[in-house]
N, C-alpha and C positions, 0 to 999 in steps of 0.2 A: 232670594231673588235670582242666584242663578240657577235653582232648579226651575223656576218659572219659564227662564229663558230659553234652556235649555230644551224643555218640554214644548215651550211655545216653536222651537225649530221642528222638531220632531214632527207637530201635529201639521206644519205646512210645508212640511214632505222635502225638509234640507237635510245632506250628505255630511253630518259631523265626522269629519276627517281625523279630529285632531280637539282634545279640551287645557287648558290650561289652566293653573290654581294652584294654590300657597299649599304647605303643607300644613295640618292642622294642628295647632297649638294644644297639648293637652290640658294645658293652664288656662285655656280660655274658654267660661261659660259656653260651649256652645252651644245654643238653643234651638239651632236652624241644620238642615239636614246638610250631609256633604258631599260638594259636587263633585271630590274624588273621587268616593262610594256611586253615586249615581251612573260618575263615568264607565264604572267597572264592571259594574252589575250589565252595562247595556253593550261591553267588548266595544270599547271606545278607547285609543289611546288616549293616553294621561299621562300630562307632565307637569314638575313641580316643580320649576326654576327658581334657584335664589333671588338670581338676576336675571329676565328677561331681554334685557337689552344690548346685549353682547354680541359681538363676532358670531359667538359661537351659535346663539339660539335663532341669530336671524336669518343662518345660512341652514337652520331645519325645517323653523318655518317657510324660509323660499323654498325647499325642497317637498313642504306639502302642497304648495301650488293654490291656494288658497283663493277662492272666489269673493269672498266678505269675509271680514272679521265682528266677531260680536264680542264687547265685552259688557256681562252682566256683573255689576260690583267687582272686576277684579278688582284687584288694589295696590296695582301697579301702573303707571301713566307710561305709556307706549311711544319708541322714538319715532320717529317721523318716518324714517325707511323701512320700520314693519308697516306702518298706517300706510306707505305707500304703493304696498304688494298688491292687495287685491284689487281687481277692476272695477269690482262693486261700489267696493269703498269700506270702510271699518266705521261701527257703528257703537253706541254707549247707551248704556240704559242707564238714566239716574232718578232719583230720587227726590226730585221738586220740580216746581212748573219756573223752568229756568227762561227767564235769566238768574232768576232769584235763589237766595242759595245754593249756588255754586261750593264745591271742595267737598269737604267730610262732614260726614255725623248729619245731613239736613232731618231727617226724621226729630232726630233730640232737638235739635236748632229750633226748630220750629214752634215746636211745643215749648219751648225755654221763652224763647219770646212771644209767646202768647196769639200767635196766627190764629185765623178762624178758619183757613185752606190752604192747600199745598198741592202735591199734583205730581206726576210722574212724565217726564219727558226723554224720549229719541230722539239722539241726533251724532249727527257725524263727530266723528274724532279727528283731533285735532292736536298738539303738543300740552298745550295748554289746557289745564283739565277744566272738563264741562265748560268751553266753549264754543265748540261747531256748532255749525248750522243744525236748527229745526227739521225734523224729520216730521214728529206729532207729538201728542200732547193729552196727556186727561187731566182734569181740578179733579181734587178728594178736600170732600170738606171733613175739618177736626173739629170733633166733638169735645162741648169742654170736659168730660170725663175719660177724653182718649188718652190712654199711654202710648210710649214709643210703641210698644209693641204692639195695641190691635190701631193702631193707624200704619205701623208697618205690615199689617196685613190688611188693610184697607189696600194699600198701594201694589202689592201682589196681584192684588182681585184685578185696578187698575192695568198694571203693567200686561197682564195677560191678554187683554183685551186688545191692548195700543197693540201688542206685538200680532196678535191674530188680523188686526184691519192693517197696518204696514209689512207684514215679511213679504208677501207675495206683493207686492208692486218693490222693493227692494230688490228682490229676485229676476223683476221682467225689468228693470234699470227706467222702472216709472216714479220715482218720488219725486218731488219737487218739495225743496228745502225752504228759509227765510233763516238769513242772520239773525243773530241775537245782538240786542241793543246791550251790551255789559256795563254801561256805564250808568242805563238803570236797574239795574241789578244789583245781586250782594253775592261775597263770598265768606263763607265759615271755614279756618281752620278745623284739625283733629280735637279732641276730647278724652281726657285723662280721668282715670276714679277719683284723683283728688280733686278734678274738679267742681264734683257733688257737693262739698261742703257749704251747708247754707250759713247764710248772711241772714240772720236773723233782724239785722235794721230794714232791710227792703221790705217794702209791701207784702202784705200776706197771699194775695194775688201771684204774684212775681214767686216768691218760694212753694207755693202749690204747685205753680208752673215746671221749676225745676225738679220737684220731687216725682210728679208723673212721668215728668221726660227719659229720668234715669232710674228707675226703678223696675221692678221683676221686668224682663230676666238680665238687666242691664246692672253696673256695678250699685248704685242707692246713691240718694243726697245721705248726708251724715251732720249731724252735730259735736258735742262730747258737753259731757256731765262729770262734773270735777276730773279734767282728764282724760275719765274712759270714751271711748267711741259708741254714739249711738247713732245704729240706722236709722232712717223713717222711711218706711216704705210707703206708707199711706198717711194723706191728711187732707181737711179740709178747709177751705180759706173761708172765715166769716169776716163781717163787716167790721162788725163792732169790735172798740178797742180795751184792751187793760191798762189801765193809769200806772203799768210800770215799766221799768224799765227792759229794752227787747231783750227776747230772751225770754224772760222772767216765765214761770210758770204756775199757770192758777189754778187748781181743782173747782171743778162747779157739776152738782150734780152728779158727781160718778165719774166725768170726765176730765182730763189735761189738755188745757190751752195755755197755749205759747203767746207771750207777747210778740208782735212784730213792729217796723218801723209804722206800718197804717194796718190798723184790723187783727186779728189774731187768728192763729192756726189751730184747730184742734186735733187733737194725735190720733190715728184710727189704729197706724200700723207700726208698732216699732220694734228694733231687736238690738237689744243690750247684753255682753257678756255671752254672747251667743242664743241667747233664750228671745224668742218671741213674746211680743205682748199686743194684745190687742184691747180693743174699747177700754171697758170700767178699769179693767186689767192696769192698762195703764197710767190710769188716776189713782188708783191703789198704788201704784209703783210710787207714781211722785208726791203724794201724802208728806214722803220722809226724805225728800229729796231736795236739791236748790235749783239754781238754773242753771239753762244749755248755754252756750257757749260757744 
């Protein structure tokens, strides 16, 4: 998202003075290109503050003189007397049709809690993360086969668009804003890989949900079998139930389905021990095996 944003500057002809961004974790999947490299390639200064909110970084930023600020997914919340600098105003790009899902992670959030839309919204910066005023807005509807990932490139396709119809009236100081009602809204906290571990009593519904959310290129929902850790990258939620207890696992036809608390999961994708297994693959595996866990 911040190449998109980035880009989206570029094509309506704004003066990037100045990029900011973490440094990149070598530990961390990262799947998505990097704004450092982008900045560099294009002879853009680039800076990688631990801390941006310092004495120190705010008296560089006052010294770039700074018209608007954008931030595309950084992932630092900005003190009020940077958001104060430019005339324009400092602006945020997030990742839901807010008010709703406010904070981190809403891509996963979403798909966890089983949405049928989501959306991509601009709006002013504020202390308080994601919620200023309305700038614009797209709905992105979620497919039920959507992962985080091609709904986070749904929301790309969206955001590029919101930014091509708002930069140029952000630039002439023509937008006109609306507060956000937050009190009907939601906020999601961050999201941790252990948080993946499915609850094999919930609905089968509900554990599909969370397995698409976190899955390629994101950490995997996870089980364990006597012990060991098993991924599930993929599965599908059917209706119908197994008379045992969740968990439990049944071969039928070739395939492994999971008991759940309503319905049962069938396993398409999983990786145990390091090895991948897919379909029949995996009914074969559990033949000689007990239940998840």
């Amino acid at each position: 998202m911040g190449i998109v944003g980035l880009e989206a500057l570029r094509r309506n002809n704004f003066e990037i003075v100045a990029v900011f961004s973490h440094e990149d974790d070598p530990d961390e999947n990262r799947w998505f290109p990097s704004v450092g490299d982008w900045a560099k390639k294009q002879g853009i200064p680039l800076y990688l503050p631990p801390q941006v909110n310092t004495p120190l970084w705010y008296e560089r930023i006052l010294s770039l003189k700074p018209e608007v600020i954008f931030s595309f997914y950084y992932r630092k919340l900005l003190k009020r007397e940077i958001l104060q600098l430019p005339p324009l105003g400092a602006f945020n790009l997030h990742g839901s049709y807010l008010p709703y899902y406010r904070g981190r992670c809403p891509v996963n959030w979403v798909i966890i809690n089983g949405e049928r839309e989501t959306g991509v919204t601009l709006h002013r910066m504020v202390e308080e993360p994601d919620a200023g005023d309305i700038v614009g807005q797209r709905r992105v509807p979620i497919d039920f086969y959507d992962t985080a990932f091609s709904l986070y490139k749904k929301l790309c396709c969206e955001a590029a668009s919101l930014l091509d119809e708002f930069l140029p009236l952000i630039k002439e100081g023509r937008i006109v804003t609306r507060p956000q009602d937050l009190e009907k809204g939601s906020y999601y906290g961050g999201r941790r890989p252990e948080d993946g571990r499915i609850d094999w009593q919930k609905s089968a519904l509900s554990i599909y949900n969370l397995i698409r959310a976190v899955t390629h290129p994101y950490p995997g929902a996870f089980t364990f079998l006597g012990g060991e850790k098993v991924m599930v990258w993929w599965a599908y939620p059917e209706e119908e139930d197994i008379p045992a207890e969740a968990g439990t696992v049944l071969v039928e036809k070739g395939m492994a389905y999971v008991a759940t608390g309503s319905g049962r999961i069938r396993l398409a994708e999983i990786e145990i021990a390091g090895k991948r297994l897919i379909g029949e693959e995996i009914g074969q595996f559990f033949k000689e095996k007990g239940s998840l866990s």
